[in-house]
GUTOR-853375 format. One record per atom (N, C-alpha, C): atom name; x, y, z. Coordinates in Angstrom, 3 decimals. Example, Ala and Ser with C-alpha at 12.3 -4.5 7.8 and 13.67 -1.06 7.14 Angstrom:
# GUTOR-853375
{r 'N', {13.190, -5.690, 7.800}},
{r 'CA', {12.300, -4.500, 7.800}},
{r 'C', {13.200, -3.300, 7.800}},
{r 'N', {12.850, -2.250, 7.080}},
{r 'CA', {13.670, -1.060, 7.140}},
{r 'C', {12.900, 0.030, 7.870}},
***
This chain:
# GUTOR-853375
{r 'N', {65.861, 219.490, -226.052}},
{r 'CA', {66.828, 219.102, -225.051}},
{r 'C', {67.743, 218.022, -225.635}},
{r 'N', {68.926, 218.289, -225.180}},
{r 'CA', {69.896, 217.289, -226.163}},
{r 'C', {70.277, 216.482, -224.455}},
{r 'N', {69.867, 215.037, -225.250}},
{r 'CA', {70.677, 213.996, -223.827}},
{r 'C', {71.483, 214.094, -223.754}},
{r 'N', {72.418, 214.058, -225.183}},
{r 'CA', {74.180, 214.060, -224.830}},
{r 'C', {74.624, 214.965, -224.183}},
{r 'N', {73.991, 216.047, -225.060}},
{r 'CA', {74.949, 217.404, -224.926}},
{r 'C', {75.202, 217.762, -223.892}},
{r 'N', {74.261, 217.600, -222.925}},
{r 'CA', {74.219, 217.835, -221.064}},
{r 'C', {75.097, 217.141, -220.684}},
{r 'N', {75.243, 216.410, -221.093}},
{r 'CA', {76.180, 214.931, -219.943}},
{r 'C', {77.681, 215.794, -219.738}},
{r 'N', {77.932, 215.778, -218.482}},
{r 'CA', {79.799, 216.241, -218.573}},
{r 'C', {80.454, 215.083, -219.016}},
{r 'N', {82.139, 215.758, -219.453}},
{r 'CA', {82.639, 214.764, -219.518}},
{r 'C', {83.715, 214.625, -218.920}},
{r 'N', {84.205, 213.651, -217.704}},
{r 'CA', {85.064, 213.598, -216.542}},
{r 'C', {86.620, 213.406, -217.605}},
{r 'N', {87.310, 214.373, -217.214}},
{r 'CA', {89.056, 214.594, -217.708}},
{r 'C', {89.495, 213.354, -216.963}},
{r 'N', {89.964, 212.550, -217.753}},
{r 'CA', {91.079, 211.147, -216.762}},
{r 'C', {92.700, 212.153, -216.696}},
{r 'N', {93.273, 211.099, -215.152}},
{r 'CA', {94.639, 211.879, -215.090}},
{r 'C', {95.425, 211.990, -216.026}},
{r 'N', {96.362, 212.837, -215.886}},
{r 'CA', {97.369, 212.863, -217.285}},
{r 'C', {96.825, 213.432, -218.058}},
{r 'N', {95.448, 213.897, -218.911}},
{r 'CA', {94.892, 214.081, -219.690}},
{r 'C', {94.733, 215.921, -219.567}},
{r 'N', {94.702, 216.554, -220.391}},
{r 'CA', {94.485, 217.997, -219.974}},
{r 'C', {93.631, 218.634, -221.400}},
{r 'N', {93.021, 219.567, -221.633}},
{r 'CA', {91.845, 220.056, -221.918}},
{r 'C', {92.038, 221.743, -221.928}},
{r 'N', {92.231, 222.734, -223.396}},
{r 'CA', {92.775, 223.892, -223.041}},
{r 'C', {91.513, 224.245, -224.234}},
{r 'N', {91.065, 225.027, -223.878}},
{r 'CA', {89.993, 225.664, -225.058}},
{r 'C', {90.439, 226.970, -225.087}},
{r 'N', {90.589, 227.629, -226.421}},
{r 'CA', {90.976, 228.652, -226.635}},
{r 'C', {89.831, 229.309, -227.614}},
{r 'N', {89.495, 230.344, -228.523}},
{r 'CA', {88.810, 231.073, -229.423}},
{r 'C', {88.355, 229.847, -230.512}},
{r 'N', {87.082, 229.696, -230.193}},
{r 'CA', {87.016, 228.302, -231.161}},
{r 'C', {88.132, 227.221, -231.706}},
{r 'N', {88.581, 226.935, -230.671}},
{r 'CA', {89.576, 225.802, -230.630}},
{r 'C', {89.611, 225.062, -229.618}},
{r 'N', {89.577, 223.897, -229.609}},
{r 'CA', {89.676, 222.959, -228.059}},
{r 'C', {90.794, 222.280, -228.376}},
{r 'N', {92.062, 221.730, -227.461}},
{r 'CA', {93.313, 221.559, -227.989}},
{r 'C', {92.688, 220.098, -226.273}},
{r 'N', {93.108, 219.145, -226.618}},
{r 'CA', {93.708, 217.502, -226.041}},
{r 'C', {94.625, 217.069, -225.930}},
{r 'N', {95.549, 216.850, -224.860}},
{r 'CA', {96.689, 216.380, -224.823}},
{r 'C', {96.559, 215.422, -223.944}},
{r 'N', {97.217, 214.547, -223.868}},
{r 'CA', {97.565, 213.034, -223.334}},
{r 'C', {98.496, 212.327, -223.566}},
{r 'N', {98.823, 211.516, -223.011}},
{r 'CA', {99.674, 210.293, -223.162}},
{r 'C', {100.273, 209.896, -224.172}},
{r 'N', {99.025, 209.872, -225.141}},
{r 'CA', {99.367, 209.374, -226.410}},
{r 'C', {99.378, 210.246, -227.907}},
{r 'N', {99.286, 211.426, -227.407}},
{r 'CA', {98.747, 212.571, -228.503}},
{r 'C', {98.448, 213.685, -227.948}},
{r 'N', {98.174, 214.341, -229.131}},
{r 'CA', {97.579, 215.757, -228.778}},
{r 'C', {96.632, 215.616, -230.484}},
{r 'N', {95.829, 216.599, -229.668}},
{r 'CA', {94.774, 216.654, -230.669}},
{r 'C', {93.449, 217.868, -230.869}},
{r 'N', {93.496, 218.659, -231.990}},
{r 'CA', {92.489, 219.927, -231.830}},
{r 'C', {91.660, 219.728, -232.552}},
{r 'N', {90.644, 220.473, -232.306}},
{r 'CA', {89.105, 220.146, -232.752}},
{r 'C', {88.459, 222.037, -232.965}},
{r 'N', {88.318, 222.453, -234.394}},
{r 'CA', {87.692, 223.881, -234.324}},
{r 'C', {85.858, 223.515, -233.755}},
{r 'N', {85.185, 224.522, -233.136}},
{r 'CA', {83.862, 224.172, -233.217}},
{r 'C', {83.578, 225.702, -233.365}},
{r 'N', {82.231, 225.745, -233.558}},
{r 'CA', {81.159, 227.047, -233.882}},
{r 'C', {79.462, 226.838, -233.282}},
{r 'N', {79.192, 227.585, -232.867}},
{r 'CA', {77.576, 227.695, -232.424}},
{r 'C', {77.615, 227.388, -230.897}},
{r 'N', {78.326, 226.247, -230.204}},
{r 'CA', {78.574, 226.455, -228.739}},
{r 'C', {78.953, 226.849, -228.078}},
{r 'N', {79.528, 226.858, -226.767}},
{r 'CA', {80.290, 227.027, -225.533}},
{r 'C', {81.269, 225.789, -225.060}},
{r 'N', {82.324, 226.023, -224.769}},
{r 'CA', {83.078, 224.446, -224.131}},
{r 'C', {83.868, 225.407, -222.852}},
{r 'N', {83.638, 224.765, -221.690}},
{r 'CA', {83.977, 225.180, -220.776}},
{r 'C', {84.754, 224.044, -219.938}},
{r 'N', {86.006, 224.205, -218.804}},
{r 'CA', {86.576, 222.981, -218.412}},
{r 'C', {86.214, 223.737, -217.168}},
{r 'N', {85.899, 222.976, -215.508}},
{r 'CA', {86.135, 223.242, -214.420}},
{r 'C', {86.310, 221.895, -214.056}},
{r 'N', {86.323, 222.051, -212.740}},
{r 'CA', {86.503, 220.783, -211.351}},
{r 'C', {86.715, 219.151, -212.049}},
{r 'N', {87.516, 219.566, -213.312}},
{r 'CA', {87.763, 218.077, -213.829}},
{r 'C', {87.405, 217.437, -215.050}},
{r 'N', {85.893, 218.589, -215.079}},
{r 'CA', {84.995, 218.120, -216.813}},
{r 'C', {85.044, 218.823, -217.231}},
{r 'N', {84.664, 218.660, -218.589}},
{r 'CA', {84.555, 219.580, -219.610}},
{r 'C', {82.777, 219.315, -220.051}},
{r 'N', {82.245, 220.845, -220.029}},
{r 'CA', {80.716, 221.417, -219.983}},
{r 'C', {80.660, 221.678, -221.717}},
{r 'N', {79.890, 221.250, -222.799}},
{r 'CA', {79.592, 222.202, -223.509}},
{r 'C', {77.933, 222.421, -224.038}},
{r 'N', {77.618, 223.807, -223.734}},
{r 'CA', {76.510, 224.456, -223.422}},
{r 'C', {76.386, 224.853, -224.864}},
{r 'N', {74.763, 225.465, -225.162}},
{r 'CA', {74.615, 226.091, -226.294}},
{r 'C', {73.874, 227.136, -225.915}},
{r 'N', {73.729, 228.663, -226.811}},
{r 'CA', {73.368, 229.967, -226.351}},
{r 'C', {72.266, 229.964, -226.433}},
{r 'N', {71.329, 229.224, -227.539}},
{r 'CA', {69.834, 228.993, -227.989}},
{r 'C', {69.574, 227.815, -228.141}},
{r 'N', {67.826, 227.797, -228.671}},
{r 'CA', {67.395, 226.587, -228.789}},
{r 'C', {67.176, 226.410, -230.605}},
{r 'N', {67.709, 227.392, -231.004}},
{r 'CA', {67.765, 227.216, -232.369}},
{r 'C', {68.236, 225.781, -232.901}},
{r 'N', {67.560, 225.428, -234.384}},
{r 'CA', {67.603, 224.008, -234.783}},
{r 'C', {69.729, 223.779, -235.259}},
{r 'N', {70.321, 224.880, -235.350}},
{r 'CA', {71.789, 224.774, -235.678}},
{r 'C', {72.263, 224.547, -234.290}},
{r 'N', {72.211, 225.236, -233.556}},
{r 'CA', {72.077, 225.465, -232.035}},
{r 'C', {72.238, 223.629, -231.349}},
{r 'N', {71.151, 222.995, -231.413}},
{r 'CA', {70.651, 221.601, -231.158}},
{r 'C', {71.618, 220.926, -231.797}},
{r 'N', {71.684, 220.764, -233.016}},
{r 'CA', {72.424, 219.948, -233.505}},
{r 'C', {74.071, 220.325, -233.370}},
{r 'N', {74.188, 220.986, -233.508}},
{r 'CA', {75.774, 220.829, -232.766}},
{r 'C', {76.614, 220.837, -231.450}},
{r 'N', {75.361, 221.012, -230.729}},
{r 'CA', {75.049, 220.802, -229.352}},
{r 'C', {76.016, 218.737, -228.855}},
{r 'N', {75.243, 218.277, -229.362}},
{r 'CA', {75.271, 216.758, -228.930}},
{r 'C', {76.651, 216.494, -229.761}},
{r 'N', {77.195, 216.879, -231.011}},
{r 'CA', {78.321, 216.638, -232.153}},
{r 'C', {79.606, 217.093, -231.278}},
{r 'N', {79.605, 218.303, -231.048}},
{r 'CA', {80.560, 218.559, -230.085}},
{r 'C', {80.988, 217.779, -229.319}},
{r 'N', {80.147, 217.863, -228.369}},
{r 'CA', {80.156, 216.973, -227.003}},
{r 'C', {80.882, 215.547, -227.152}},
{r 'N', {80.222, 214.987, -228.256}},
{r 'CA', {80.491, 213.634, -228.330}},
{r 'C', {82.201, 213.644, -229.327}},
{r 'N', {82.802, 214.605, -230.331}},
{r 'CA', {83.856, 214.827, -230.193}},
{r 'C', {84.645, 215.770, -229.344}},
{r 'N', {84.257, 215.880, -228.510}},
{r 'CA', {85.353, 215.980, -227.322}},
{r 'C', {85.700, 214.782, -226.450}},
{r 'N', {84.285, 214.094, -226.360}},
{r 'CA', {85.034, 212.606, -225.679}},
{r 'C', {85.629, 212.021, -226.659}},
{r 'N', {85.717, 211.736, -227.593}},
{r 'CA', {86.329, 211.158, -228.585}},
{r 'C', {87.476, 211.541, -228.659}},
{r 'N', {88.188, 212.538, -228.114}},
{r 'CA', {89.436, 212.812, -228.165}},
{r 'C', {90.302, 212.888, -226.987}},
{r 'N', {88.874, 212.822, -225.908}},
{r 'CA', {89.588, 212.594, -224.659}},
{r 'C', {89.958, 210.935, -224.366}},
{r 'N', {89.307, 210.674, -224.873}},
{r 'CA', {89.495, 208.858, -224.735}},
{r 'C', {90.691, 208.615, -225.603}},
{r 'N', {90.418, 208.866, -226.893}},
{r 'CA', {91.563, 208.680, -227.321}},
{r 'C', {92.959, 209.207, -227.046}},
{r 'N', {93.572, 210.245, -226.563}},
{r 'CA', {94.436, 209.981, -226.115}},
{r 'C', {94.755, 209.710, -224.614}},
{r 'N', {93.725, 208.977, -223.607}},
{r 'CA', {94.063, 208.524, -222.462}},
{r 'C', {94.089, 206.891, -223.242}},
{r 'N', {93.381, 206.212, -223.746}},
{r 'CA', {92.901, 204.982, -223.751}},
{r 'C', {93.528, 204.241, -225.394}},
{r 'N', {93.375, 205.468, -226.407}},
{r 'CA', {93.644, 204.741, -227.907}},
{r 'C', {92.224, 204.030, -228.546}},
{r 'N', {92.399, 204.225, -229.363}},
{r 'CA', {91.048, 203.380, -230.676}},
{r 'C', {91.642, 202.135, -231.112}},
{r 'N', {90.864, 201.229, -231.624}},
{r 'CA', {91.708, 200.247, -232.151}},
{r 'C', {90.224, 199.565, -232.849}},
{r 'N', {90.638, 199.249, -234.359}},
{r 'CA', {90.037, 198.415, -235.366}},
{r 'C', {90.560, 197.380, -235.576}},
{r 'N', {89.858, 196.188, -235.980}},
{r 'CA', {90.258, 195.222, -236.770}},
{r 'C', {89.851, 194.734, -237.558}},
{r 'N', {90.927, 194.016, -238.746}},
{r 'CA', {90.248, 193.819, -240.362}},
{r 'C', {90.493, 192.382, -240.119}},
{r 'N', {89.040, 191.549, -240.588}},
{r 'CA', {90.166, 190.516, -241.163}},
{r 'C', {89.622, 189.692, -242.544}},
{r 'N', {90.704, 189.449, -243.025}},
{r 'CA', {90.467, 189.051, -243.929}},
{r 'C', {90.284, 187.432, -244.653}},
{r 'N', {89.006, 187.502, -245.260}},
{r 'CA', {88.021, 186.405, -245.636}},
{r 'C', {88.301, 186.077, -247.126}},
{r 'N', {89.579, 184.858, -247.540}},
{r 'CA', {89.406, 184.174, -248.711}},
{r 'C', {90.447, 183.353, -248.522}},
{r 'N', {90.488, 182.357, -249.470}},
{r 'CA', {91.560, 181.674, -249.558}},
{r 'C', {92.370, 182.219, -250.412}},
{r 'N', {93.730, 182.000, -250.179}},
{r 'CA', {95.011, 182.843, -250.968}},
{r 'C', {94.998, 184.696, -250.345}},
{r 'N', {94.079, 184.982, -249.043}},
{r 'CA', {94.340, 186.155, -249.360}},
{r 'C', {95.410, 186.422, -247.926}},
{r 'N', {96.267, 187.517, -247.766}},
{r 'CA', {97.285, 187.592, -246.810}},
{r 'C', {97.624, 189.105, -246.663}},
{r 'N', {98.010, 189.442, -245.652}},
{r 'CA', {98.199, 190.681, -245.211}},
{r 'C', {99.893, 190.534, -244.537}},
{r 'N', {100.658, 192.019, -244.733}},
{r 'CA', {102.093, 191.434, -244.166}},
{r 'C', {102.375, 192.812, -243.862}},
{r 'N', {103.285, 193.394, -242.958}},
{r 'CA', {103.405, 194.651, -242.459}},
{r 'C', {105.059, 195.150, -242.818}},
{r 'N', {105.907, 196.163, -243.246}},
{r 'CA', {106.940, 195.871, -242.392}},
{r 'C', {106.664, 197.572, -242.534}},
{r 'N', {106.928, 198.494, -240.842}},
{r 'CA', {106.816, 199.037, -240.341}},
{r 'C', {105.313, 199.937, -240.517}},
{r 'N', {105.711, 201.140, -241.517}},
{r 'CA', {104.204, 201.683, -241.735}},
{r 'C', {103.774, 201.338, -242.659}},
{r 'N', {104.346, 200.410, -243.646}},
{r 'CA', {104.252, 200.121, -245.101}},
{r 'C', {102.904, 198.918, -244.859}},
{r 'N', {102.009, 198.625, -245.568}},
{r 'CA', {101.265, 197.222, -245.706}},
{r 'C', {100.891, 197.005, -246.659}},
{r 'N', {101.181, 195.354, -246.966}},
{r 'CA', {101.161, 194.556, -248.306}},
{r 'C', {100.083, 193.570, -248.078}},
{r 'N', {99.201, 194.090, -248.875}},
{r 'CA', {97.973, 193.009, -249.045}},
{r 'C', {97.907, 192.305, -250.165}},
{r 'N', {97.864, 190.890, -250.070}},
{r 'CA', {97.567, 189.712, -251.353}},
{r 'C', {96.333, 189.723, -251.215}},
{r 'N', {95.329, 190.288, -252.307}},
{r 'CA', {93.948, 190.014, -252.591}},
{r 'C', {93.389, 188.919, -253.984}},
{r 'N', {94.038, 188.498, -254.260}},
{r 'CA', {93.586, 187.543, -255.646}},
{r 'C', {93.394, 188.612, -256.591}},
{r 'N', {94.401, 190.230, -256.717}},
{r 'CA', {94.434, 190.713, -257.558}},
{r 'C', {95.705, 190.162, -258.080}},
{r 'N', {96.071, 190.981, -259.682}},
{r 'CA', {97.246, 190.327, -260.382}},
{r 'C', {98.452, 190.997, -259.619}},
{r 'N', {99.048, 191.953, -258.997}},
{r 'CA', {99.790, 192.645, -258.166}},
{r 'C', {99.010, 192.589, -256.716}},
{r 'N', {100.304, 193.090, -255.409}},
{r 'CA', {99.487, 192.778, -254.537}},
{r 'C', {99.377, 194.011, -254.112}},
{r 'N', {98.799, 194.833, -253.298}},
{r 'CA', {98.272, 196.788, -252.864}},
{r 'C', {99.255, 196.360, -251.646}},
{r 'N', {100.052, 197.513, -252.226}},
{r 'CA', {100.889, 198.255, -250.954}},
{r 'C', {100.415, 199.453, -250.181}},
{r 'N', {99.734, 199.717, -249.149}},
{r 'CA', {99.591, 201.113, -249.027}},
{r 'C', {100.249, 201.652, -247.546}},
{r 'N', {101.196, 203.034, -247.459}},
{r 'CA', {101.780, 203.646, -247.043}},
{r 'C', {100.960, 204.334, -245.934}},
{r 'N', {100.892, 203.829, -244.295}},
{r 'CA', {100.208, 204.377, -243.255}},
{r 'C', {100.697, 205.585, -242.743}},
{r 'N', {99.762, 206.660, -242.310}},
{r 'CA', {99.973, 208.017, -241.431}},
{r 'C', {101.098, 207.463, -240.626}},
{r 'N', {101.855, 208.346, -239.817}},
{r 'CA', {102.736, 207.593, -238.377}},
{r 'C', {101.997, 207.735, -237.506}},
{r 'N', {100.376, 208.288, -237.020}},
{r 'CA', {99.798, 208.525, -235.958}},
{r 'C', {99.085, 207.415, -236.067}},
{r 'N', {98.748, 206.546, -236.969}},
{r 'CA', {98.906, 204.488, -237.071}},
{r 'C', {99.320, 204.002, -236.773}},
{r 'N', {99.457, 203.154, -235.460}},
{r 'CA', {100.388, 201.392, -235.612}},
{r 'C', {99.591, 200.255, -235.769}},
{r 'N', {100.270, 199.651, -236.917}},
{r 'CA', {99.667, 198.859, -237.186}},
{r 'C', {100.472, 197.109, -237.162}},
{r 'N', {99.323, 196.601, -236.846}},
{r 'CA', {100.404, 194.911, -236.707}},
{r 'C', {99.429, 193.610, -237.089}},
{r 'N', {99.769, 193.042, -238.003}},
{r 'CA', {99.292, 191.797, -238.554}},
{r 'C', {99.306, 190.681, -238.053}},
{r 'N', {98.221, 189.993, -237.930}},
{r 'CA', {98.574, 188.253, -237.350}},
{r 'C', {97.863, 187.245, -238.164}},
{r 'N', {98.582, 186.507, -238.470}},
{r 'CA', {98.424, 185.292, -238.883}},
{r 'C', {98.738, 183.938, -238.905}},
{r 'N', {97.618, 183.491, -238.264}},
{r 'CA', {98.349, 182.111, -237.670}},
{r 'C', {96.922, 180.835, -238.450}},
{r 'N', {97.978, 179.758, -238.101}},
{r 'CA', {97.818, 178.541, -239.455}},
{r 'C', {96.477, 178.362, -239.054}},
{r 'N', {95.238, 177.928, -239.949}},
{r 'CA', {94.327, 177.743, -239.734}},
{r 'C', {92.852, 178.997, -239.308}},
{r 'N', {93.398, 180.010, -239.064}},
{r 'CA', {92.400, 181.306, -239.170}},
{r 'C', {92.763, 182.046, -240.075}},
{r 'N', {92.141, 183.170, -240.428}},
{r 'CA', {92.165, 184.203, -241.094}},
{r 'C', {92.432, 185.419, -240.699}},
{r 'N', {93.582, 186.157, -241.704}},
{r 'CA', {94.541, 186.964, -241.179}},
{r 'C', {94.241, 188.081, -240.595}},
{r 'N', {94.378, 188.521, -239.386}},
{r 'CA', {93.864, 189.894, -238.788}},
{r 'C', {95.195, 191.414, -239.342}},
{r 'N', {93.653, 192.283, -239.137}},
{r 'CA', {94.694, 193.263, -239.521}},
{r 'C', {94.182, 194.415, -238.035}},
{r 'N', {95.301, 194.807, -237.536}},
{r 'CA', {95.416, 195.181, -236.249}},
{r 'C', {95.629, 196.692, -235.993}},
{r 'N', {94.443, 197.923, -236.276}},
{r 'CA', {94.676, 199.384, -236.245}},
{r 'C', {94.666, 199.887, -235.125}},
{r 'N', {95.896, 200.877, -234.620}},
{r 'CA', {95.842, 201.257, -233.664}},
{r 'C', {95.870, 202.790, -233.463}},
{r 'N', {95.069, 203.735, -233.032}},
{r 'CA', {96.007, 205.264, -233.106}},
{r 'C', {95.101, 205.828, -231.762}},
{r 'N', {95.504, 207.327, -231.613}},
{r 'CA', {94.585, 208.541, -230.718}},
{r 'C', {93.624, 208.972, -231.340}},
{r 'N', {93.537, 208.879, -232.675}},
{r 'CA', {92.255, 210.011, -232.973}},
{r 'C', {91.492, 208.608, -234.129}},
{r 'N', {90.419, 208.804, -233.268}},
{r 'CA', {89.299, 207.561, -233.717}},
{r 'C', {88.858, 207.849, -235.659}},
{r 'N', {88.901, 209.206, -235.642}},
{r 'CA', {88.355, 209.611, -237.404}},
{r 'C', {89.585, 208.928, -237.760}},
{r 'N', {91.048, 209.419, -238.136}},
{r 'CA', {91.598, 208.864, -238.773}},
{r 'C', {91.902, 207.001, -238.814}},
{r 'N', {91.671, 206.413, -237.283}},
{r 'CA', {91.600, 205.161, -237.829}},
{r 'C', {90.806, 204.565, -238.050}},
{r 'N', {89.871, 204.855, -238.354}},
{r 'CA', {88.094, 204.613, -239.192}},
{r 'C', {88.399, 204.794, -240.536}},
{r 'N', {88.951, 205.843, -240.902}},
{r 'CA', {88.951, 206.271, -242.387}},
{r 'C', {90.024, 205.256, -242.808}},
{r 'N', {91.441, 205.022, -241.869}},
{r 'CA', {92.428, 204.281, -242.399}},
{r 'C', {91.648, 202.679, -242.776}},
{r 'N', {90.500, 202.353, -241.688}},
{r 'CA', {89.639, 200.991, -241.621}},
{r 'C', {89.284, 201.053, -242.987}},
{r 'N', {88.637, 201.877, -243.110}},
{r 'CA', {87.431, 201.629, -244.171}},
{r 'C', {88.077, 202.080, -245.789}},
{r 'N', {89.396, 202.722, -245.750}},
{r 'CA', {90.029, 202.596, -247.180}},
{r 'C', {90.805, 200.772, -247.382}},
{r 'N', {91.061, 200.241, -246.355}},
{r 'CA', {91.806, 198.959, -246.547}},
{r 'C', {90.633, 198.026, -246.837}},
{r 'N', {89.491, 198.630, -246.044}},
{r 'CA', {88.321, 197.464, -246.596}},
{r 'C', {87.528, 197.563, -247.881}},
{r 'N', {87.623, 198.982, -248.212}},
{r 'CA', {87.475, 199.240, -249.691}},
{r 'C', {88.154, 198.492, -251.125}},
{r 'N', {89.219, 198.163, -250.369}},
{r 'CA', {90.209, 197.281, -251.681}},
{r 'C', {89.352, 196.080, -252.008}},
{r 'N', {88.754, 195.037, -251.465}},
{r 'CA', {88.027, 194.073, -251.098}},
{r 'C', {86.472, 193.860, -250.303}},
{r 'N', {85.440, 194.783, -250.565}},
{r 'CA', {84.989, 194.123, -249.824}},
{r 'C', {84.241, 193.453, -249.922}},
{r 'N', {83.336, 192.679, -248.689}},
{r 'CA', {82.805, 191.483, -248.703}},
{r 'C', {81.813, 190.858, -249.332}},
{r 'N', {81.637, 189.873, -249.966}},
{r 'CA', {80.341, 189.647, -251.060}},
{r 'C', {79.606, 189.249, -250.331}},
{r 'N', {78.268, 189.212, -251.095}},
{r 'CA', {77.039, 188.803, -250.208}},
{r 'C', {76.991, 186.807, -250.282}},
{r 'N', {77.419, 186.198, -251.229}},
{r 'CA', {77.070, 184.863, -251.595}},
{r 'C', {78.864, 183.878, -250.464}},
{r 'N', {79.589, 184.245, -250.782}},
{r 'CA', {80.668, 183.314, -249.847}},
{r 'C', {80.831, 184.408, -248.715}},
{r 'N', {81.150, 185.462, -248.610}},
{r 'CA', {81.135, 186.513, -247.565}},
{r 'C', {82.780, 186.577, -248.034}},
{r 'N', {83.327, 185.970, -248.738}},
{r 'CA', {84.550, 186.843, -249.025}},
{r 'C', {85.188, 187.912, -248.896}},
{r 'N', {86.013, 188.678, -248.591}},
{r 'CA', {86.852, 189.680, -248.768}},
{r 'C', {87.732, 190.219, -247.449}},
{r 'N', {87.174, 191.693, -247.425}},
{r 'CA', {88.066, 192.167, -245.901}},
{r 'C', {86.502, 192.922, -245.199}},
{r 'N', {86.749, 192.331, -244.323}},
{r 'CA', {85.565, 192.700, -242.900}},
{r 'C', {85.584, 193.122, -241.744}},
{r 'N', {85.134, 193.904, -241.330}},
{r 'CA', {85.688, 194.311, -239.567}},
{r 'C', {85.338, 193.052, -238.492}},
{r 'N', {86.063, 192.690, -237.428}},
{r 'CA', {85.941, 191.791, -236.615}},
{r 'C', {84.667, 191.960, -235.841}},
{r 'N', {84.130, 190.753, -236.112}},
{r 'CA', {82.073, 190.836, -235.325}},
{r 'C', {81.571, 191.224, -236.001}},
{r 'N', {81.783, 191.603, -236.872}},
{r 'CA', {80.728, 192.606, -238.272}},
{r 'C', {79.834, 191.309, -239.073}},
{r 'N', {78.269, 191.572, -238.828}},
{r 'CA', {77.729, 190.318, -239.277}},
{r 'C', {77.252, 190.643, -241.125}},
{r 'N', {77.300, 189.613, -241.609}},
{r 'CA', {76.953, 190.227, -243.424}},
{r 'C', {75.726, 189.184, -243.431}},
{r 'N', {75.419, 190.641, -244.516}},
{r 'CA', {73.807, 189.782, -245.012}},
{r 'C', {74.421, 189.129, -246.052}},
{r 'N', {73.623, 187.756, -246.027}},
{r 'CA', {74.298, 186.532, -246.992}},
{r 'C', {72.639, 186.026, -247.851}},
{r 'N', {73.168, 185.865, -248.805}},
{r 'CA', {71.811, 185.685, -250.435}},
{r 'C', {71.935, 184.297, -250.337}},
{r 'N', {71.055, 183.798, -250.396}},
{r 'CA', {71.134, 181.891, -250.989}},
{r 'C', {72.137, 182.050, -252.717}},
{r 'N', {72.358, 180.817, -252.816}},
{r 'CA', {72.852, 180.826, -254.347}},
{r 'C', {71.827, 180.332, -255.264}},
{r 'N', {72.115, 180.108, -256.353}},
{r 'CA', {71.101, 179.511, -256.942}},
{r 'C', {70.325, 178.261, -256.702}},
{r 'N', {69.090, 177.927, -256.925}},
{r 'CA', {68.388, 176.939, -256.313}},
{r 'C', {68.359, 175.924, -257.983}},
{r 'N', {68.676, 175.195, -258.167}},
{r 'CA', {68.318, 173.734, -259.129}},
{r 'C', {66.907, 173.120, -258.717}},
***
């Protein structure tokens, strides 16, 4: 028995839900967005969207709950939006935006420019005395996870100062330094 997989999931207004031949298509506010699946059922009535499986087979089960949980993932996202944040941990290090473009100073010898999707907005803050946030915004939660976790790849955080780029609340395991 899959907990998730049972659970409906209530359509918010504005939001609409079209399943076609292994395709589920999301539209909203802020996007549109399709998702292929295989081995289930996705059904929409009186508001939710149902997805059932034909057996209890072990392929069956497991894509049972995967589904389910990306279809809310796409229903949220385009009623509501995803949003990450980086920020970044050193002295001398700085983040600067101008439109989709972003320029990161890491205490490398050049500083990484990298060129965002447009289904990204992204916006930087930095103000005197904290450390600079980096501000991801989009509809579809995979791509701004993946966009998260390539910017935190440039830098990331050491175990001894906790240096680098980190997601906001993200706690790090920290090593003593050497003992004299």
């Amino acid at each position: 028995m899959s907990r998730i997989g049972n659970n409906p999931i209530a359509v918010p207004e504005g939001v609409s839900v079209e399943v076609g031949e292994n395709l589920v298509t999301v539209i909203g506010k802020l996007g549109e967005l399709t998702q292929d699946f295989s081995a289930v059922s996705i059904k929409v009535e009186d508001g939710q969207v149902w997805v059932t499986r034909p057996s209890d087979s072990k392929e069956h089960k497991a894509k049972h709950g995967l589904y389910r949980s990306l279809v809310l993932n796409m229903v949220e996202g385009v009623s509501k939006g995803w949003t990450k944040e980086l920020e970044l941990v050193g002295v001398g290090y700085r983040a600067s935006n101008q439109g989709q473009k972003l320029e990161l100073a890491l205490g490398f010898s050049h500083n990484i420019v990298l060129n965002l999707a447009s289904e990204v907005k992204i916006e930087t803050i930095s103000e005197k005395g904290k450390n600079p946030v980096i501000k991801l915004m989009s509809f579809d939660k995979q791509l701004v996870g993946q966009v998260a976790a390539k910017i935190r790849s440039f830098r990331k955080p050491e175990p001894y100062k906790g240096k680098g780029i980190k997601f906001v609340g993200e706690e790090l395991r920290r090593k003593a330094g050497k003992s004299a």
